[in-house]
C-alpha positions in Angstrom: 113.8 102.6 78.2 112.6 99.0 77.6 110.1 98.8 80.1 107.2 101.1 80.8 105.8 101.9 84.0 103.4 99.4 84.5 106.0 96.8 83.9 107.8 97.8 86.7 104.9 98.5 88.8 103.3 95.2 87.9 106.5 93.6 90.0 106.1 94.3 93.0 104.6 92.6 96.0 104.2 96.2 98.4 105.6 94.1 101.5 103.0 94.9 104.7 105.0 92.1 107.3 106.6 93.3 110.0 105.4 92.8 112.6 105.7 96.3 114.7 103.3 97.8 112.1 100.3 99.8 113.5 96.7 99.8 112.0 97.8 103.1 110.9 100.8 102.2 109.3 98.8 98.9 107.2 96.5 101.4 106.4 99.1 103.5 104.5 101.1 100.8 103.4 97.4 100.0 101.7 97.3 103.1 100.5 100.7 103.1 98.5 99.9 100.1 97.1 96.7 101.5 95.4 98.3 105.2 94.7 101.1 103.2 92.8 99.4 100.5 91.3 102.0 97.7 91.9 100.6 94.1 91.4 99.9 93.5 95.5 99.8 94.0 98.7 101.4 91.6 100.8 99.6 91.7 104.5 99.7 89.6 108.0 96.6 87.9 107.7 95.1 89.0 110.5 94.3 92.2 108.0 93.5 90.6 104.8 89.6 91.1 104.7 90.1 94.8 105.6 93.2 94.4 102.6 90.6 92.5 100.3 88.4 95.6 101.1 90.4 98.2 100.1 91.6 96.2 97.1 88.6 95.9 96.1 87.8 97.1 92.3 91.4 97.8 92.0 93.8 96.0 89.8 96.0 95.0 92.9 95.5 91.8 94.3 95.3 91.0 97.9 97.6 89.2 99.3 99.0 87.3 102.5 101.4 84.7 104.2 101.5 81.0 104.8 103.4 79.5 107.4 105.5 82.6 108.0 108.2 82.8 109.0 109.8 79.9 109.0 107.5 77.2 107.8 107.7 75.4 111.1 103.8 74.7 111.0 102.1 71.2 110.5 100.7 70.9 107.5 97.3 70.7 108.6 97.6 74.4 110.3 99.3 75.9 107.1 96.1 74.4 105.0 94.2 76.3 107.8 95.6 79.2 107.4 95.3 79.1 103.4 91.8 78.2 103.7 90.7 81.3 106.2 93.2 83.6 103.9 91.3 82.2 100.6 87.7 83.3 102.5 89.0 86.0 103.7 89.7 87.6 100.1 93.1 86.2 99.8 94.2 85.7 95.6 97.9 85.0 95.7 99.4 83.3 99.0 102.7 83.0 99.9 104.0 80.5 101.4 107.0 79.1 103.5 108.4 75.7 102.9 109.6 73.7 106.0 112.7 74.4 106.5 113.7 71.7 108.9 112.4 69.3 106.8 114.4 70.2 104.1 117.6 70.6 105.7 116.6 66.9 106.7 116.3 66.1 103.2 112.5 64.9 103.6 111.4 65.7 100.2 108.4 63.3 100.7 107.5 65.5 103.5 108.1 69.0 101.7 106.0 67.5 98.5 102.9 66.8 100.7 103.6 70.1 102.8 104.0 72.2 99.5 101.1 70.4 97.2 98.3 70.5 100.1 98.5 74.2 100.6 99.1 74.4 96.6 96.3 72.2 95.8 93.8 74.3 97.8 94.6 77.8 97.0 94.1 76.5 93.0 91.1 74.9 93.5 89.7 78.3 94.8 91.2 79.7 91.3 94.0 81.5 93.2 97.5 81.6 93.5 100.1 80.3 95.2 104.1 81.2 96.1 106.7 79.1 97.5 109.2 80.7 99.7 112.6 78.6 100.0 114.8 80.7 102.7 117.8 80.4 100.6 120.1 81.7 103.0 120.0 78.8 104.8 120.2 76.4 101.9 122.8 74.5 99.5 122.9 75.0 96.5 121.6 71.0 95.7 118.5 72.0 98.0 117.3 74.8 96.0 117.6 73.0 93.0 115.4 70.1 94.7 112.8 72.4 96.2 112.4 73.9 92.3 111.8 70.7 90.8 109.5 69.9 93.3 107.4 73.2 93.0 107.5 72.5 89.2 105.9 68.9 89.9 103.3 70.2 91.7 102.9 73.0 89.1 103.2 75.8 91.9 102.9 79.7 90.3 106.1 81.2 91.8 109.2 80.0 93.7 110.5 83.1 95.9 114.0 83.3 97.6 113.1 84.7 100.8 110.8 85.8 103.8 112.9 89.0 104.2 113.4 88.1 107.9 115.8 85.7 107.9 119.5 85.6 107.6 120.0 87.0 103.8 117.8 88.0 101.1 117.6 87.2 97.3 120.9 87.2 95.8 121.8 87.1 91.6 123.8 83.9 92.0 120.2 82.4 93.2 118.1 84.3 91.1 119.5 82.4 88.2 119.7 78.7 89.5 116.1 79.0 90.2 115.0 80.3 86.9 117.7 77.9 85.4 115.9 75.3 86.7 112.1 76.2 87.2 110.3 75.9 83.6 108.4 79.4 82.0 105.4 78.6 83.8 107.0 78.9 87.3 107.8 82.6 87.7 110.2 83.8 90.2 110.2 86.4 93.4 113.3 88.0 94.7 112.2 89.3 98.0 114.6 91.1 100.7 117.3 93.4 100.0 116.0 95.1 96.8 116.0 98.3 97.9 115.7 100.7 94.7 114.7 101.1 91.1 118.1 100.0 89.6 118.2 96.8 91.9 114.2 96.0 90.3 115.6 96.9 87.1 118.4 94.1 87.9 116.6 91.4 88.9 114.0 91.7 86.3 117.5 91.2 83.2 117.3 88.0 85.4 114.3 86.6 84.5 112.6 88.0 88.0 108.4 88.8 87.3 108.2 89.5 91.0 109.6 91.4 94.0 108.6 92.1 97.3 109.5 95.8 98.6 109.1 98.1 101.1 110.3 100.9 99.5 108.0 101.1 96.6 107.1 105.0 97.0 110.9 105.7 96.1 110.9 103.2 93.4 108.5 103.8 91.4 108.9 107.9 91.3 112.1 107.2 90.2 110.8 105.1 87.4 108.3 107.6 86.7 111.0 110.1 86.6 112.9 108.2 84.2 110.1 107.6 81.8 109.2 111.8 81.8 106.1 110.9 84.2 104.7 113.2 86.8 105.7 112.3 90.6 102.4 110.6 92.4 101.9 113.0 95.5 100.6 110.1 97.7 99.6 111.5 101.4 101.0 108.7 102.8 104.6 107.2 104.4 105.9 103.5 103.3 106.8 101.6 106.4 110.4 101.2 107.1 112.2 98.8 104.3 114.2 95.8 105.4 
C-alpha cells in the first residue's frame, strides 16, 4: 500500500448537510467524525458551536457552509455568515461561488464575492474553500474561477455542493489541479462513494473529499492496511 491510514483519513470532509438530518443524527454524524479521525466535519451552521464543542481537543477541525447551496446570497450576507461561523468555532469554511454571476461572466463580481469572504476567514487564521458547481459550468468557466481563486490565494477549490445536478467528475478533477498552483489544493465532493473511488481521486492530485459514507470507507482501508475494524456505536447518515 502507498498510503497509510491517516492519509486517507486526513481526506475527508465527514459531510453533515442535508437538510432532513435530526439533532440525533448530527450528533452521530459527530461522532464518526471523531471515532474515525477524518480531517472535519462539515455541519449546517446552525450546529457549529455544538460541532466546535465536540471537536474540541481533537485533531478534526470544525467545519461549515457559506452561501450554500447555490451561492445566490449578497455578498454582504455571505461575509455575515463567515463572520458568525468564524465566532462560532468555525476553522475551515466552505463556500459557494455565485453561480449566476458566473454564468453571466461577471468575474469582477465573483472576485469581490470570493476575496471578501476569503479575506475574512484568513484574517481570523482560518481557512477557506471555494465551491464552483461544475455541473453547471463550461469548461472556460472553471478554468476562470481557478485562476481567480489562485489570485486571491484561496486554500481549496472544490467541484461541488453535492446537491446539485452532478458531482465531481475525473475530467474536472484534473483541469482544476491543471490549472490551480500547489498551494491551492483541491476537494472532490459528491458521488465518491467508497474507498477505491478516495483512492482515485487522491492518483489525481485530490487532498480532500467530502463523504457521507466515511464509516464504510475507512474500515475498508483499515482492512486493507491489516488494521482492526473501529466498532463505532453510531449510524452515518444516508450518502448522496
Amino acid at each position: 500500500m502507498d498510503y497509510t491510514y491517516l492519509d486517507v483519513a486526513k481526506m475527508i470532509d465527514h459531510s453533515l448537510l442535508n437538510p432532513t438530518l435530526t439533532v440525533e443524527d448530527l450528533e452521530k454524524g459527530l461522532s464518526i467524525a471523531l471515532a474515525y479521525d477524518v480531517a472535519s466535519a462539515c455541519i449546517m451552521p446552525f450546529y457549529l458551536p455544538r460541532c466546535a464543542e465536540r471537536l474540541a481537543g481533537s485533531t478534526v477541525k470544525a467545519s461549515a457552509t457559506i452561501g450554500f447551496p447555490h451561492g445566490g446570497q449578497t455578498t454582504a450576507t455571505k461575509v455575515a455568515e463567515a463572520r458568525q461561523a468564524l465566532a462560532d468555532g468555525g476553522q475551515e469554511l466552505d463556500m459557494v461561488v455565485n453561480i449566476s454571476k458566473v454564468l453571466s461572466a461577471d468575474w469582477a463580481y465573483v472576485r469581490d464575492d470570493i476575496r471578501a469572504v476569503a479575506d475574512l476567514t484568513h484574517a481570523a487564521g482560518q481557512r477557506i474553500k471555494v465551491i464552483f458547481e461544475n455541473c453547471y459550468l463550461k469548461d472556460d468557466q472553471k478554468i476562470r474561477l481557478c485562476e481567480i481563486c489562485t489570485d486571491v490565494a484561496v486554500d481549496w477549490v472544490k467541484t461541488s455542493t453535492g446537491y446539485g445536478i452532478g458531482g465531481a467528475t475525473h475530467d474536472d478533477l484534473r483541469l482544476m489541479r491543471a490549472h490551480t498552483p500547489p498551494s491551492v489544493q483541491v476537494k472532490a465532493a459528491g458521488g465518491v462513494r467508497d474507498l477505491d473511488a478516495l483512492l482515485a481521486v487522491r492518483a489525481l492530485g485530490v487532498s480532500r473529499c467530502g463523504a457521507t459514507r466515511t464509516a464504510e470507507m475507512m474500515n475498508e482501508a483499515r482492512r486493507r492496511l491489516g488494521l482492526p475494524a473501529i466498532q463505532a456505536e453510531v449510524a452515518a447518515p444516508a450518502g448522496y
